[in-house]
N, C-alpha and C positions, 0 to 999 in steps of 0.2 A: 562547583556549580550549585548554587541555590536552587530547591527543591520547587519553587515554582519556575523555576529556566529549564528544569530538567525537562528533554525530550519527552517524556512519557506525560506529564502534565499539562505540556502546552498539548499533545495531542486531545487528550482528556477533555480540556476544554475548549479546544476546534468543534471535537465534536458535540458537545452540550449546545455549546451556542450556533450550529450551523447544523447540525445531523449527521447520519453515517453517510451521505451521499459525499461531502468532503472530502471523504480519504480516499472514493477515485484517484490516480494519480494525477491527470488533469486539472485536478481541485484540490491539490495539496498546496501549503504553503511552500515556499521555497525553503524553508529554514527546515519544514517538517520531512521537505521531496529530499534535499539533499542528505539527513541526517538517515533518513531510510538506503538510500546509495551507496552508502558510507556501509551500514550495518550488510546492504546484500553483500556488497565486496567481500565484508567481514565473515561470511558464510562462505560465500566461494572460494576464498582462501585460510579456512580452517584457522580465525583470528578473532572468533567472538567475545573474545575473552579481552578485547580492547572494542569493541563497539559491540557487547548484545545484543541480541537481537530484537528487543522488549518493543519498539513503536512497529514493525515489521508486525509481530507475532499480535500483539492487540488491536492493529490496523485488520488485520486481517479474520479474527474473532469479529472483531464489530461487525465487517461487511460479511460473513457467513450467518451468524444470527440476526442480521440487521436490528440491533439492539443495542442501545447504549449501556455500556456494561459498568459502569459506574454506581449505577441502580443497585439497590437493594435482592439480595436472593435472586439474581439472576445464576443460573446454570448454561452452560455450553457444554453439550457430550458431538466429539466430532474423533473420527479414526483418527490414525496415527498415519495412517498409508493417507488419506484425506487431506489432512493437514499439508503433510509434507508438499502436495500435488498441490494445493493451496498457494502455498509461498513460489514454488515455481512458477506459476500462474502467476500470480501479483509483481513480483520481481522480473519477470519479461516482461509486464506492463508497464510496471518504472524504467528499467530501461528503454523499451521504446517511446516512452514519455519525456525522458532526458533526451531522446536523439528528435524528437519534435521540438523540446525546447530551444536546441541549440542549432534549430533550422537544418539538421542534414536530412529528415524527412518529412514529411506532410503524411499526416491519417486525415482523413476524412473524418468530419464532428461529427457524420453520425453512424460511425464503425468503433469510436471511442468506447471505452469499456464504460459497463452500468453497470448497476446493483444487479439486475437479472441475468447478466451475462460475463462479468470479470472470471469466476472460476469456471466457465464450461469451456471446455476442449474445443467444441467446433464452432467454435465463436470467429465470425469471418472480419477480418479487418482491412481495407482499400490503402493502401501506405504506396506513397511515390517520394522515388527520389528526388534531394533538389541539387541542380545544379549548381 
């Protein structure tokens, strides 16, 4: 894989050219939503070491500092317990964003996760089944 195909650079410059609000899962590319699907798996099944976790972990940096971390002398100090609580948050958001894509449920657009609300706990979301 050529270093500009590589995952981590096309995410890099999604978000240059569009901002952090993109890595929403709603607003992810497909090439970018799937290759994150891929790496949660890789976490849930203790297999990172074939799909790292790398567009996961600086998607998620981004939307915590809402900063493009690309930038020069940027710092990010966030817990370890945070973190982790982090990527379970964002990874139940992908998957319930893959099961809207592929039409088995409907969220409500505006229960959809935002910048102000993807990592909080009691973030309420309207999700119906489809028949």
């Amino acid at each position: 894989m050529s270093k500009n195909n590589h995952p981590l650079n096309k995410l890099f410059k999604l978000v240059k050219k569009n901002g952090i609000k993109c890595l929403l899962p709603q607003n992810l590319t497909d090439d970018l939503f799937n290759r994150m699907l891929l790496e949660a798996d890789a976490l849930d099944n203790d297999k990172t070491d074939e799909f790292p976790s790398s567009t996961l972990l600086m998607a998620i940096l981004h939307l915590e500092s809402r900063t493009i971390l690309t930038e020069k002398n940027i710092e990010i100090k966030i817990a370890p317990e945070k973190l982790m609580d982090y990527f379970s948050f964002y990874i139940t958001a992908l998957r319930l964003e893959d099961m809207r894509r592929k039409e088995i449920i409907d969220i409500s657009k505006d229960t959809l996760p935002t910048l102000d609300n993807i990592f909080d706990k009691n973030r309420i979301m309207a999700i119906k089944g489809n028949p």
